[in-house]
Every structure is written in C-alpha cells, then in structure tokens.
VEXVEXSE-890122 format. One record per atom (N, C-alpha, C): x, y, z; residue number from 1. Coordinates in steps of 0.001 Angstrom, whole numbers, plus 524288, in hexadecimal, padded with zeros to 5 digits. Each point is the difference from the previous one (the first is absolute). Example, Ala and Ser with C-alpha at 12.3 -4.5 7.8 and 13.67 -1.06 7.14 Angstrom:
<site><u>83386</u><v>7E9C6</v><w>81E78</w><nr>1</nr></site>
<site><u>7FC86</u><v>804A6</v><w>80000</w><nr>1</nr></site>
<site><u>80384</u><v>804B0</v><w>80000</w><nr>1</nr></site>
<site><u>7FEA2</u><v>8041A</v><w>7FD30</w><nr>2</nr></site>
<site><u>80334</u><v>804A6</v><w>8003C</w><nr>2</nr></site>
<site><u>7FCFE</u><v>80442</v><w>802DA</w><nr>2</nr></site>
***
This chain:
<site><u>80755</u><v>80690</v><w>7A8C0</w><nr>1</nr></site>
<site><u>7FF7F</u><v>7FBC2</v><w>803A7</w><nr>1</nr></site>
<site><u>7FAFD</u><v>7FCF9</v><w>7FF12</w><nr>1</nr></site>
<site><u>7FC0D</u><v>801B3</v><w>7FD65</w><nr>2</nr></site>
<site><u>7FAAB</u><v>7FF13</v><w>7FEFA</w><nr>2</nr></site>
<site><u>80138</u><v>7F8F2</v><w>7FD36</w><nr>2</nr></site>
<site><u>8044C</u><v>80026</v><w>7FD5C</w><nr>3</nr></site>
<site><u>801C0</u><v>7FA83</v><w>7FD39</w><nr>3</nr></site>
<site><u>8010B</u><v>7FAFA</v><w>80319</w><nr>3</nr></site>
<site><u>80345</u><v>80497</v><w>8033C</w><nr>4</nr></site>
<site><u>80327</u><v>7FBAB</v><w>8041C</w><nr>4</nr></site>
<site><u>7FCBE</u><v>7FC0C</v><w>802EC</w><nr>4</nr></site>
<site><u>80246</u><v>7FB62</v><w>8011B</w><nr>5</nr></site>
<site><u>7FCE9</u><v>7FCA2</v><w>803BB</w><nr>5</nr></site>
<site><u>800E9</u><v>80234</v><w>80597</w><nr>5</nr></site>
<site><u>7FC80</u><v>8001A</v><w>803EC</w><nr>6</nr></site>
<site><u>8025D</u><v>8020B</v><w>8044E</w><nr>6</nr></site>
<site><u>800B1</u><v>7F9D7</v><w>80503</w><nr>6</nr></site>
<site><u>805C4</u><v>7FE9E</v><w>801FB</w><nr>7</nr></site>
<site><u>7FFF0</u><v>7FCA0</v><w>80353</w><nr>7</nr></site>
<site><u>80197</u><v>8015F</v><w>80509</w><nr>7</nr></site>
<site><u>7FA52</u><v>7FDB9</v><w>8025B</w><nr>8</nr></site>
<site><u>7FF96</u><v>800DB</v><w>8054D</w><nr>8</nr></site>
<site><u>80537</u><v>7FD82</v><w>80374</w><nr>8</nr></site>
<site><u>7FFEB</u><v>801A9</v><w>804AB</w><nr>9</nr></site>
<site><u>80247</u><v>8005F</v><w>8051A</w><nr>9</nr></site>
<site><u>803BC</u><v>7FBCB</v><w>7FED3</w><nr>9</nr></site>
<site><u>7FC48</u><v>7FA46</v><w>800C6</w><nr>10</nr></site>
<site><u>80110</u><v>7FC26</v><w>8019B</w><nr>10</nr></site>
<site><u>7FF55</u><v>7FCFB</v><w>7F8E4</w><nr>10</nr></site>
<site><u>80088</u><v>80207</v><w>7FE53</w><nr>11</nr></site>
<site><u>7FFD4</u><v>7FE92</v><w>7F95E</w><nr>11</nr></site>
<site><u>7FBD2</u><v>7FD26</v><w>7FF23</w><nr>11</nr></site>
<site><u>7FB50</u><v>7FE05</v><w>80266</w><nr>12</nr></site>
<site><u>7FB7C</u><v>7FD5A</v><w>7FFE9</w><nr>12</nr></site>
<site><u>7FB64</u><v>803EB</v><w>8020D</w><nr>12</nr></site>
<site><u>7FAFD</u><v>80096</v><w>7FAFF</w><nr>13</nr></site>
<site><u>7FBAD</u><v>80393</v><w>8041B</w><nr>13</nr></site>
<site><u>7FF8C</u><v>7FBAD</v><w>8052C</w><nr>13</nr></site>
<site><u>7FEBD</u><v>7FB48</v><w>7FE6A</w><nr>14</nr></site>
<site><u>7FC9E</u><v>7FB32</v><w>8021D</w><nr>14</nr></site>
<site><u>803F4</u><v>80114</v><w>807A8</w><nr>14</nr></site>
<site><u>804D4</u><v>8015E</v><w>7FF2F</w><nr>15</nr></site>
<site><u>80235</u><v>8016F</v><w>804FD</w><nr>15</nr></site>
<site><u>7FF86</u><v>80687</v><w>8035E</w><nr>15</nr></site>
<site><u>7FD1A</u><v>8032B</v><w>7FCCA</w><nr>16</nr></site>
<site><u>7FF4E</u><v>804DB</v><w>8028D</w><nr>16</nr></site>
<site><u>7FEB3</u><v>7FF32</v><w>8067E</w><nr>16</nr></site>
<site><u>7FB6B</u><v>80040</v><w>7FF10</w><nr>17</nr></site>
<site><u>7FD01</u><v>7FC78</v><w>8067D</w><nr>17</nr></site>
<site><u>804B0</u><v>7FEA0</v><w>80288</w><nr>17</nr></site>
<site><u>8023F</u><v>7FCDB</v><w>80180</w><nr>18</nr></site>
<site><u>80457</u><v>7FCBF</v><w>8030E</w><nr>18</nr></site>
<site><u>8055E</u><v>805AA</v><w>7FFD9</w><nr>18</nr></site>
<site><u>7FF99</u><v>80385</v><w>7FDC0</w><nr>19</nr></site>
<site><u>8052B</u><v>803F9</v><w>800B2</w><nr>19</nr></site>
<site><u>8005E</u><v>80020</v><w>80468</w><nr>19</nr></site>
<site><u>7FC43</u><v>8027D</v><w>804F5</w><nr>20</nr></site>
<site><u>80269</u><v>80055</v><w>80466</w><nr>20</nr></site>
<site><u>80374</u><v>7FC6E</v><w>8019C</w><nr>20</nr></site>
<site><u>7FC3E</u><v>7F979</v><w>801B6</w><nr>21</nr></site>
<site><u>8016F</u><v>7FC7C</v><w>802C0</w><nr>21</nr></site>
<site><u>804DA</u><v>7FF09</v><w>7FCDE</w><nr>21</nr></site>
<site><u>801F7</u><v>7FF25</v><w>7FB90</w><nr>22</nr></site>
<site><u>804BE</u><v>7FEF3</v><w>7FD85</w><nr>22</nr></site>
<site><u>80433</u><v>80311</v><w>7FFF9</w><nr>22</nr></site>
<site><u>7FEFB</u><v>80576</v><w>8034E</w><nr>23</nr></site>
<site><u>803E9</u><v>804CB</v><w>7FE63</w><nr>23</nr></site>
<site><u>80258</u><v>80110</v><w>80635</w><nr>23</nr></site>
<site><u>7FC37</u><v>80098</v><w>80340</w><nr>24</nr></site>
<site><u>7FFC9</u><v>800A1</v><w>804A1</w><nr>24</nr></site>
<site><u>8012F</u><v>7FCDB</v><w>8035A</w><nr>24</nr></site>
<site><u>7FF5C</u><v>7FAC1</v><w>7FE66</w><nr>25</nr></site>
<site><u>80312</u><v>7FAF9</v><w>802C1</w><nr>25</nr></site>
<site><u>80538</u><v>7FF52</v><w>80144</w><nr>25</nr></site>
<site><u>80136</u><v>7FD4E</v><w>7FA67</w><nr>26</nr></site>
<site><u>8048A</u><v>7FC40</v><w>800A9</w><nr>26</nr></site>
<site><u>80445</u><v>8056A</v><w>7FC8F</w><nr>26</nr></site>
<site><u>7FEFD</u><v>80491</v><w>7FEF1</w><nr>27</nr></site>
<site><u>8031F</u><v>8036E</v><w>7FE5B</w><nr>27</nr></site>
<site><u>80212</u><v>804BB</v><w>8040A</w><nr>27</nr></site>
<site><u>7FB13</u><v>7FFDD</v><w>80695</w><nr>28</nr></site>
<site><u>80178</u><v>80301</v><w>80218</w><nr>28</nr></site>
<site><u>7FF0F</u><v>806B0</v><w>7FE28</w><nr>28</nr></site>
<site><u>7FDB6</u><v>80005</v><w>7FBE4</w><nr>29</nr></site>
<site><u>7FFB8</u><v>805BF</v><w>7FEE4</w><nr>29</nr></site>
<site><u>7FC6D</u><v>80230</v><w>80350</w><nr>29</nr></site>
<site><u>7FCFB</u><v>7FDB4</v><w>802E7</w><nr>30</nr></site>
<site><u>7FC86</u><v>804F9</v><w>805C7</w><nr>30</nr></site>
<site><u>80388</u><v>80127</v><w>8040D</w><nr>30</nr></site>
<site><u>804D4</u><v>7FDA4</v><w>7FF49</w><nr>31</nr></site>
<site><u>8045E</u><v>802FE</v><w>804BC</w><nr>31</nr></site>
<site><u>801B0</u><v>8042C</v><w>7FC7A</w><nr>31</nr></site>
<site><u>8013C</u><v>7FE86</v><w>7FCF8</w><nr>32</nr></site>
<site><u>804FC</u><v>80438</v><w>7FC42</w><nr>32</nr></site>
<site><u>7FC5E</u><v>803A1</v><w>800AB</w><nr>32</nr></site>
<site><u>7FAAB</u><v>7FFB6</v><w>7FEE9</w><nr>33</nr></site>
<site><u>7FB7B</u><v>80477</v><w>7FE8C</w><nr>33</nr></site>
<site><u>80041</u><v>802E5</v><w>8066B</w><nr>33</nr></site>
<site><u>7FEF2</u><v>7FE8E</v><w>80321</w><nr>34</nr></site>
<site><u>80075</u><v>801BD</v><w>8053E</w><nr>34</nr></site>
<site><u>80388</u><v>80311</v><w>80159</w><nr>34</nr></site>
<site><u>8044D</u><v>7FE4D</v><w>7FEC3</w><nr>35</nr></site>
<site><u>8054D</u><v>8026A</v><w>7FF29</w><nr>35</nr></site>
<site><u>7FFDA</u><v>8056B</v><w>7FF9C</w><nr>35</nr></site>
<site><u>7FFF2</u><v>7FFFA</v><w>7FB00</w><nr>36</nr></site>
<site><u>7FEA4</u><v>80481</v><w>7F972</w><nr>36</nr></site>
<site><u>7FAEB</u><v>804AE</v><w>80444</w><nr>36</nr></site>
<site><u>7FE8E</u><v>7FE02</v><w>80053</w><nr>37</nr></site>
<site><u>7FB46</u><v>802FA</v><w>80269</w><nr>37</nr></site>
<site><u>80294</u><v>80464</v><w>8064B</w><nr>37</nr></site>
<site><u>8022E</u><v>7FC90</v><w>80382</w><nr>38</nr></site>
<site><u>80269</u><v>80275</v><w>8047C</w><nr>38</nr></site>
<site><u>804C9</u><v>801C2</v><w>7FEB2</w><nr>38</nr></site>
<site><u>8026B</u><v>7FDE5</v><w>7FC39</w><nr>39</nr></site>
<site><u>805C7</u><v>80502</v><w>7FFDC</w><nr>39</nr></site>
<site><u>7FE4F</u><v>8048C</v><w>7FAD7</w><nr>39</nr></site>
<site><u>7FA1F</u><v>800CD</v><w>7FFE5</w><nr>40</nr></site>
<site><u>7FD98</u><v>804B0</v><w>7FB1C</w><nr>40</nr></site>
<site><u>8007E</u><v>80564</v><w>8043B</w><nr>40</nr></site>
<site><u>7FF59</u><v>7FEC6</v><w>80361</w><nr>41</nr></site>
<site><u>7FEF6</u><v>80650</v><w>80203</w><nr>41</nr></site>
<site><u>7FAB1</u><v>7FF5B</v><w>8005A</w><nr>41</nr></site>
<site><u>7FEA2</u><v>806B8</v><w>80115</w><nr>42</nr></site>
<site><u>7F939</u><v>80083</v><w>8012D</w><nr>42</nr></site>
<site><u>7FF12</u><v>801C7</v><w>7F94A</w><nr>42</nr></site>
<site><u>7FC79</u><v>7FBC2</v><w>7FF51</w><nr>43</nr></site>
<site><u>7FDE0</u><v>80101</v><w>7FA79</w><nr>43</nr></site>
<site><u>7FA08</u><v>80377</v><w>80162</w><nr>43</nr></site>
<site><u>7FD77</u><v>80152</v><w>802E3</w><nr>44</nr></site>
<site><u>7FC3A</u><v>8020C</v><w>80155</w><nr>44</nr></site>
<site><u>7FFE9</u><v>8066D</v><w>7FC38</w><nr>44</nr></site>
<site><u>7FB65</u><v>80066</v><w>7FCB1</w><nr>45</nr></site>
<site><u>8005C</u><v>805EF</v><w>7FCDC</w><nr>45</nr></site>
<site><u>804C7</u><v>7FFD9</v><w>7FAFC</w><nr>45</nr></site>
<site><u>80137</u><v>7FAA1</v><w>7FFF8</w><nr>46</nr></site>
<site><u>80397</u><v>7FF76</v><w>7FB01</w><nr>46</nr></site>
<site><u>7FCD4</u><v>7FC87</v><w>7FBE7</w><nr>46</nr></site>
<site><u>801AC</u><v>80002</v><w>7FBEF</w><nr>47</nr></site>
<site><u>7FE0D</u><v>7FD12</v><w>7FBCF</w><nr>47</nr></site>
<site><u>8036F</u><v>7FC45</v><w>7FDBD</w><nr>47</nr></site>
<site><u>7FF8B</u><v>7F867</v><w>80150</w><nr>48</nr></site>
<site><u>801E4</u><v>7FCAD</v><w>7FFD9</w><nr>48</nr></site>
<site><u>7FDD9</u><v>7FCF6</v><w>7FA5B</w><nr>48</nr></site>
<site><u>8066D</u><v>7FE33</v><w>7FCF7</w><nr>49</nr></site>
<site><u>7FCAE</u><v>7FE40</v><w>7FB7F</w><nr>49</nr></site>
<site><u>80054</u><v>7FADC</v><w>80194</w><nr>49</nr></site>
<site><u>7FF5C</u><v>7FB2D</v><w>7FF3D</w><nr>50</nr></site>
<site><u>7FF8F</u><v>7FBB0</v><w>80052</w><nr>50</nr></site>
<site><u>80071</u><v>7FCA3</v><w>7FAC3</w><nr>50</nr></site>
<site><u>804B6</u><v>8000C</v><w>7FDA0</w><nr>51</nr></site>
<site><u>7FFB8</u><v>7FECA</v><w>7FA7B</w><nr>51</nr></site>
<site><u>8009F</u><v>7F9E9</v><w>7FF3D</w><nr>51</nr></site>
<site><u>7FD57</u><v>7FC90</v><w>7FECA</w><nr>52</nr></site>
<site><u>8008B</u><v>7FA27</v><w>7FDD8</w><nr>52</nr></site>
<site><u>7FD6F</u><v>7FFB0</v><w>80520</w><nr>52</nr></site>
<site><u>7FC03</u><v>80112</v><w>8019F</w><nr>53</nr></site>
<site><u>7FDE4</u><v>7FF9E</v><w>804D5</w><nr>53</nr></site>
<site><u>7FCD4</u><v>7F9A0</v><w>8000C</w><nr>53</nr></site>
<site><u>7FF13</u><v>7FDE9</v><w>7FD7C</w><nr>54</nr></site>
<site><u>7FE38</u><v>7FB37</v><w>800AD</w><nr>54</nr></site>
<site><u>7FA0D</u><v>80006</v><w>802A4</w><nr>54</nr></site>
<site><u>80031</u><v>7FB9B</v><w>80335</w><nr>55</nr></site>
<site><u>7FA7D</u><v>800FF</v><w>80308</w><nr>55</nr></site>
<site><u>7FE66</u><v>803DA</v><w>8054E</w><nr>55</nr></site>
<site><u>80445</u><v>803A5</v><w>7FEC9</w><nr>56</nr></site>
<site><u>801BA</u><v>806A4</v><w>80375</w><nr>56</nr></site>
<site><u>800FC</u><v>7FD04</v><w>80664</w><nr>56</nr></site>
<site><u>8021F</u><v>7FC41</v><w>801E7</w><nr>57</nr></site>
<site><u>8025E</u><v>7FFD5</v><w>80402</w><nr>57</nr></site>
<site><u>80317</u><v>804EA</v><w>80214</w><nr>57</nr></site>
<site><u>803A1</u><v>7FF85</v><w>7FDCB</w><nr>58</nr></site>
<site><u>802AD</u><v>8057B</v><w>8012C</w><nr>58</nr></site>
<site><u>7FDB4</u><v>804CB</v><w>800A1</w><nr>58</nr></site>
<site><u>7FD16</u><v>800BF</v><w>7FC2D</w><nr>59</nr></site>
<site><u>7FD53</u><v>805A8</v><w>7FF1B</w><nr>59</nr></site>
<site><u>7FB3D</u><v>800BE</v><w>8062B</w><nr>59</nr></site>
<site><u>7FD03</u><v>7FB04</v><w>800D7</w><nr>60</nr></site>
<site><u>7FDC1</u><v>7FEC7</v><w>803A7</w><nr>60</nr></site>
<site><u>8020B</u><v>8014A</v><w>80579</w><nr>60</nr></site>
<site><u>80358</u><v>7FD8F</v><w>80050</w><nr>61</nr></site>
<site><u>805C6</u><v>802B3</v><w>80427</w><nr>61</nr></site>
<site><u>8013C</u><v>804E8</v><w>801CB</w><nr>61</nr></site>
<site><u>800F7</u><v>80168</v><w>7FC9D</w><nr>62</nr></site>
<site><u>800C7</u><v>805A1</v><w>7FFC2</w><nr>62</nr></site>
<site><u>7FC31</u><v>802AB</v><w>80114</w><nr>62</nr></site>
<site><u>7F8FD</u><v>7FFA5</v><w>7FE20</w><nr>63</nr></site>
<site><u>7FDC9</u><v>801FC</v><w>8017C</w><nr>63</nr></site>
<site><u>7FC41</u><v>800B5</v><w>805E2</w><nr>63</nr></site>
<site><u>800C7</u><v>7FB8B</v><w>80147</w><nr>64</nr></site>
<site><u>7FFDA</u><v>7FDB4</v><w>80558</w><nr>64</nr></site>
<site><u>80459</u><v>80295</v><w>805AE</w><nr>64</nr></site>
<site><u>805A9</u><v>7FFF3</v><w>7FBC0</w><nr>65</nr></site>
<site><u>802CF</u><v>80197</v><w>804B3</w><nr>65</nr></site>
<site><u>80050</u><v>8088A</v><w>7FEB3</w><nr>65</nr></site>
<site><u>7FDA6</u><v>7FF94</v><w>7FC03</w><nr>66</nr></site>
<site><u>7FF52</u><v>80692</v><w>80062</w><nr>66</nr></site>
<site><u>7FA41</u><v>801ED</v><w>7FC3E</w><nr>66</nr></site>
<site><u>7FD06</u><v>800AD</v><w>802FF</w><nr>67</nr></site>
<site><u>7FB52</u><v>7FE8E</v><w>7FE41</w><nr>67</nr></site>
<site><u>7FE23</u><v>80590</v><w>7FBF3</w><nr>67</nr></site>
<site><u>80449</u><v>80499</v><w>80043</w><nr>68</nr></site>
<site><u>7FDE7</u><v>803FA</v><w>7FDE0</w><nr>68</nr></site>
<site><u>803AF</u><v>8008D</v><w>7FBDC</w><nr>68</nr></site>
<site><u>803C2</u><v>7FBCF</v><w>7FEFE</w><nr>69</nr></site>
<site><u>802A9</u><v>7FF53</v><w>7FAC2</w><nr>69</nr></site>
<site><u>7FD16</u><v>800F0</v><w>7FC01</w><nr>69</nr></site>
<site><u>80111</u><v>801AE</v><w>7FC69</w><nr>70</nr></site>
<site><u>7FD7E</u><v>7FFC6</v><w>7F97D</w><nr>70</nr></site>
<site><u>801AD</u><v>7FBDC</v><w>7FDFB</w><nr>70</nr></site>
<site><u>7FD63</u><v>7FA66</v><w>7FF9B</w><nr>71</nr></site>
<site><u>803CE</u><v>7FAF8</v><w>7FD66</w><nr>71</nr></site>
<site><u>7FE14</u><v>7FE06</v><w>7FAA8</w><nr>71</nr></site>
<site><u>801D4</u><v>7FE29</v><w>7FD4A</w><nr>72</nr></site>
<site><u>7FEB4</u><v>7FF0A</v><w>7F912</w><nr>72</nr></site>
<site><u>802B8</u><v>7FB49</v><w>7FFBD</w><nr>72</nr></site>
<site><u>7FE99</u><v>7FC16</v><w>7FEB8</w><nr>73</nr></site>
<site><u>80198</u><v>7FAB4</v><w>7FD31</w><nr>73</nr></site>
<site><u>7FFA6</u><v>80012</v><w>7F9DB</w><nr>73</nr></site>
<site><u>80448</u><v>7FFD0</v><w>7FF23</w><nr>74</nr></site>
<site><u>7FFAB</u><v>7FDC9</v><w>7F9DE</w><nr>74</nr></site>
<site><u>800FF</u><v>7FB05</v><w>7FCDE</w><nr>74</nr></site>
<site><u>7FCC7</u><v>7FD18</v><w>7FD2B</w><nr>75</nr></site>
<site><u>802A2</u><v>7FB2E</v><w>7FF7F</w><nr>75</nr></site>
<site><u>7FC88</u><v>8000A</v><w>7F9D6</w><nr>75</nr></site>
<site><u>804DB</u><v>7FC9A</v><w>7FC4C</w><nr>76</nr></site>
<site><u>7FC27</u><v>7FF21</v><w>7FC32</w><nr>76</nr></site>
<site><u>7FC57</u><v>7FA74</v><w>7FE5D</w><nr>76</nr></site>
<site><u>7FF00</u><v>7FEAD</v><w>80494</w><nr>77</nr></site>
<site><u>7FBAD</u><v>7FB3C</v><w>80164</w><nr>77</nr></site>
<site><u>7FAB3</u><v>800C2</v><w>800CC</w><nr>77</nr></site>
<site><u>7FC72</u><v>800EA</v><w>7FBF9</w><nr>78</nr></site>
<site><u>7FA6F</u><v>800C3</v><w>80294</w><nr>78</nr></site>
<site><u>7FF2D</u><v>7FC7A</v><w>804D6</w><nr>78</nr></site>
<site><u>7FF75</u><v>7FAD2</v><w>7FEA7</w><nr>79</nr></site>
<site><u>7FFA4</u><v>7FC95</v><w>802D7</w><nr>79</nr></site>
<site><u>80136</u><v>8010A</v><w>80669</w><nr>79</nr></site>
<site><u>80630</u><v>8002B</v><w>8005A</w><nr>80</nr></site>
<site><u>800EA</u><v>80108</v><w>8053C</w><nr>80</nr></site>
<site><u>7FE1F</u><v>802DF</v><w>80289</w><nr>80</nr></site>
<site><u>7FFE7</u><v>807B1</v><w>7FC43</w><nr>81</nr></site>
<site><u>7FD3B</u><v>804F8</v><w>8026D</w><nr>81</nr></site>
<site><u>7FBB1</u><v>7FF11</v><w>801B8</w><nr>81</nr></site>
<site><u>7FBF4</u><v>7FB0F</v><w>7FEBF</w><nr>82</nr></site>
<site><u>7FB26</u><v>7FF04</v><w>80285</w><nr>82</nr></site>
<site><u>800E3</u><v>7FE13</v><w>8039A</w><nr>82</nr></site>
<site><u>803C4</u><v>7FCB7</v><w>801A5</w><nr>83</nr></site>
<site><u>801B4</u><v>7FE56</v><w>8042A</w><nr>83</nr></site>
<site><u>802E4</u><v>802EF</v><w>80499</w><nr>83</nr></site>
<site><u>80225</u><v>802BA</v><w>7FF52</w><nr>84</nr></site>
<site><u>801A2</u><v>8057B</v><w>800BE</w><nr>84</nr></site>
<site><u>7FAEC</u><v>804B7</v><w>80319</w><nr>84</nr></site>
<site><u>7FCB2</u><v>8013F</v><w>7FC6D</w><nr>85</nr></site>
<site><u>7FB60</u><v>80245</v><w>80267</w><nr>85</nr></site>
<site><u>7FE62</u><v>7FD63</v><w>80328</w><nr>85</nr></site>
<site><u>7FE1C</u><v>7FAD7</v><w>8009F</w><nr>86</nr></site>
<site><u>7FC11</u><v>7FC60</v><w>8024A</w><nr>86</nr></site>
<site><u>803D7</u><v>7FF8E</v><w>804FD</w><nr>86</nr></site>
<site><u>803D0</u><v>7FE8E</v><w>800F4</w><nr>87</nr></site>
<site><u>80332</u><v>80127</v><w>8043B</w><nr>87</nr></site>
<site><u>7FE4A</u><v>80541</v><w>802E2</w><nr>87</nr></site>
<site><u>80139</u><v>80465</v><w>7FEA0</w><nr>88</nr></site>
<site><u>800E1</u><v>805BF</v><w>8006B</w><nr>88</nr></site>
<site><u>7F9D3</u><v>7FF8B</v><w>802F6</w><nr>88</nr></site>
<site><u>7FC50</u><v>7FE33</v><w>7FCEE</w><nr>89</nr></site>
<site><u>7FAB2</u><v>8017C</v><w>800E2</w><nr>89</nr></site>
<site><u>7FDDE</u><v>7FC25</v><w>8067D</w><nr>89</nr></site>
<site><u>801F8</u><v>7FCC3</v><w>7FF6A</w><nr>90</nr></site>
<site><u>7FFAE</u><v>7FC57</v><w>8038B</w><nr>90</nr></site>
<site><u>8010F</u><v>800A5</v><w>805BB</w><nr>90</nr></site>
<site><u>8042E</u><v>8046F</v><w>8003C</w><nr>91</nr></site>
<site><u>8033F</u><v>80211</v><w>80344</w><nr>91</nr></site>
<site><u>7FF16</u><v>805F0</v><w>800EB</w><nr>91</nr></site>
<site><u>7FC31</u><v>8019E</v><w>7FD06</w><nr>92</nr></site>
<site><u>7FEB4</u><v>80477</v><w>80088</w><nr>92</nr></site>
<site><u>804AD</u><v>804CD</v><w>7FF5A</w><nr>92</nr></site>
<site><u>80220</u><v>7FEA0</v><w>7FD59</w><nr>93</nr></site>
<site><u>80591</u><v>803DA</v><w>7FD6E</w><nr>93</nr></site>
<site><u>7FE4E</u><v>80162</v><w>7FB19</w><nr>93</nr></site>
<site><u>8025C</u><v>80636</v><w>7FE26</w><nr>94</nr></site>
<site><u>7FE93</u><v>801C4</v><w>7FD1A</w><nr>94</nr></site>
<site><u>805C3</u><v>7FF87</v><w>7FCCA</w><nr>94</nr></site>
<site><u>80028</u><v>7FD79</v><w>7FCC6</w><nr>95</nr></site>
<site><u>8041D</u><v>7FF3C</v><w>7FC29</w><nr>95</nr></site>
<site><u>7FEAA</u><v>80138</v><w>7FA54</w><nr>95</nr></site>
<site><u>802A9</u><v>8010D</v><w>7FAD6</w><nr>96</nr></site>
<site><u>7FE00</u><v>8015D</v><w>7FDE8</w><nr>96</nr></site>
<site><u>80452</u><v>7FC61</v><w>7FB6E</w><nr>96</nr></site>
<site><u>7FCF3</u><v>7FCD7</v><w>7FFE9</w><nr>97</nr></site>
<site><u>80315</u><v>7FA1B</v><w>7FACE</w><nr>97</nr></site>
<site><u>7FF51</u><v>80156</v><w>7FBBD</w><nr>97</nr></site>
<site><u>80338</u><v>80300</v><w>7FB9C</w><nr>98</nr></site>
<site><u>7FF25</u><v>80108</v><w>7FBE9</w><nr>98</nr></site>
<site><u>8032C</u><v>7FBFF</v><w>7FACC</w><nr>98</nr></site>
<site><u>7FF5F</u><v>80091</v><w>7FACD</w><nr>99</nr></site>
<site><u>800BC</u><v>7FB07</v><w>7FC7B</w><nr>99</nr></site>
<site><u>803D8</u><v>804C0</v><w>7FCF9</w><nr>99</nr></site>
<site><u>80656</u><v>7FF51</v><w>7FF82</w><nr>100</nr></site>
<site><u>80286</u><v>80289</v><w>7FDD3</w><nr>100</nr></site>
<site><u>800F0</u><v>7FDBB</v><w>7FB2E</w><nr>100</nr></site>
<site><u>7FDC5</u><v>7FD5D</v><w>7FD79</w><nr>101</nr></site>
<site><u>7FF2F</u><v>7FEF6</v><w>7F9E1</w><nr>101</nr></site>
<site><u>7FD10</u><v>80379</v><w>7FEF7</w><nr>101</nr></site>
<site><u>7FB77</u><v>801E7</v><w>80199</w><nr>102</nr></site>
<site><u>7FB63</u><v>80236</v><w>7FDB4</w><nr>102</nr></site>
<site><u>7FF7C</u><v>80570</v><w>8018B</w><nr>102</nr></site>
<site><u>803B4</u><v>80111</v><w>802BB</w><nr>103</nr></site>
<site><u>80019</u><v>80699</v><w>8024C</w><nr>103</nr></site>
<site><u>806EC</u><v>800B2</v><w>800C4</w><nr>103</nr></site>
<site><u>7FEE8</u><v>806AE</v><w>7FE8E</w><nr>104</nr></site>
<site><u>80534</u><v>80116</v><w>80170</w><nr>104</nr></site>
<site><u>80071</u><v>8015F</v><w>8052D</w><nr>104</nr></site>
<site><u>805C3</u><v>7FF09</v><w>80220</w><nr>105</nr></site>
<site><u>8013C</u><v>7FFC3</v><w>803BF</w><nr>105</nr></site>
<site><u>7FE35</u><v>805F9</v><w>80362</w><nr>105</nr></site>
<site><u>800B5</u><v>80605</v><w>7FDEE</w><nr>106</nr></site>
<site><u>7FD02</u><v>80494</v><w>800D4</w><nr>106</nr></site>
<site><u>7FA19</u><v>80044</v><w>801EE</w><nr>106</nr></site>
<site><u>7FD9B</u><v>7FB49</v><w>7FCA7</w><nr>107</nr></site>
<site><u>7FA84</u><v>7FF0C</v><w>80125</w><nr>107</nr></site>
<site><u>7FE72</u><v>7FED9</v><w>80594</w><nr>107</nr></site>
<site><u>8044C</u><v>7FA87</v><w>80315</w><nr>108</nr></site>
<site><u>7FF1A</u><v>7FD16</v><w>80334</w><nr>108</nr></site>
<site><u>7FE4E</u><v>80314</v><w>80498</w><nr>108</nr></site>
<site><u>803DA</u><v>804FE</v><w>7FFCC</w><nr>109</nr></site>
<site><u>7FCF4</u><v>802EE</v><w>8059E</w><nr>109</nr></site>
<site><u>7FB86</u><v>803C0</v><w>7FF07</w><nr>109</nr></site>
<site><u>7FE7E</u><v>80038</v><w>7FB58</w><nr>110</nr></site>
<site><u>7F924</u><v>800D6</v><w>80308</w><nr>110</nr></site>
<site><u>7FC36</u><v>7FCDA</v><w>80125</w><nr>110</nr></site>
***
C-alpha cells in the first residue's frame, strides 16, 4: 500500500475540515448515528471498533452514551484522525483514533 495514492473522504485534502458540516447536514448521518447508537444495547465494559471512523462522531457517541465502553476509531486518514482526536480532546472523551494503514488492526487495541 506504501505505493498507493491514498484518497481521502471527500476525494480533496483541501475538503477534510468541512467533513462534518458536509456529512452531517444535508446527508442526515447524526440521526442514522443516533439511531445505531440506541438500538446497540449497553455497550458499557465492551470493546467497540469504530471502523472508517472519520472525524469519530460516532465513536464520540458511543462514548458519551456509555462512558466505560472500550472505543477505537479506525480510519486511514491522518488528516481526519487529527480531527478526530481534537474533537475527542475537546470534549474530554477518551477515544482512541488510530491510522489503519500504518498499524495492524490487532495493534489498535492497545
């Protein structure tokens, strides 16, 4: 994969930034996410992967509505995963945004 070009989200870096407002808008995905989250059960003492996690909305979610979840975002976007943390950090959630290009997936939960 080291060859490969890697294309982001929104197929533009120059659009990373704007993922929320463009995803979360006019696509409605913070209901669907809401959704997903209340028909999970009690995730509390479980370990949630969060795969193509983006700027960890979801993962955020989850950790919020069960705060003793084990949650992992994976995305292969540096870019976003900073966006991703900086969220997480902002909010005082402990999420754990990892870059599944550069680690194996075994890795992500330590």
């Amino acid at each position: 994969m080291s060859n490969a070009k890697y294309i982001p989200a929104l197929s533009f870096k120059w659009l990373t930034p704007f993922f929320d407002v463009l995803v979360e808008g006019p696509m409605s995905a913070l209901r669907i996410r809401k959704d997903l989250v209340a028909q999970a059960g009690d995730l509390n003492g479980k370990r949630v992967l969060d795969v193509g996690c983006g700027t960890g909305t979801l993962a955020m979610m989850v950790k919020q509505a069960y705060p003793a979840a084990d949650v992992v975002g994976l995305d292969g976007d540096p870019q976003i995963l900073e966006i991703a943390r900086s969220k997480a950090k902002k909010r005082g959630l402990e999420i754990r945004a990892r870059n599944v290009i550069r680690a194996s997936i075994s890795r992500c939960f330590v």
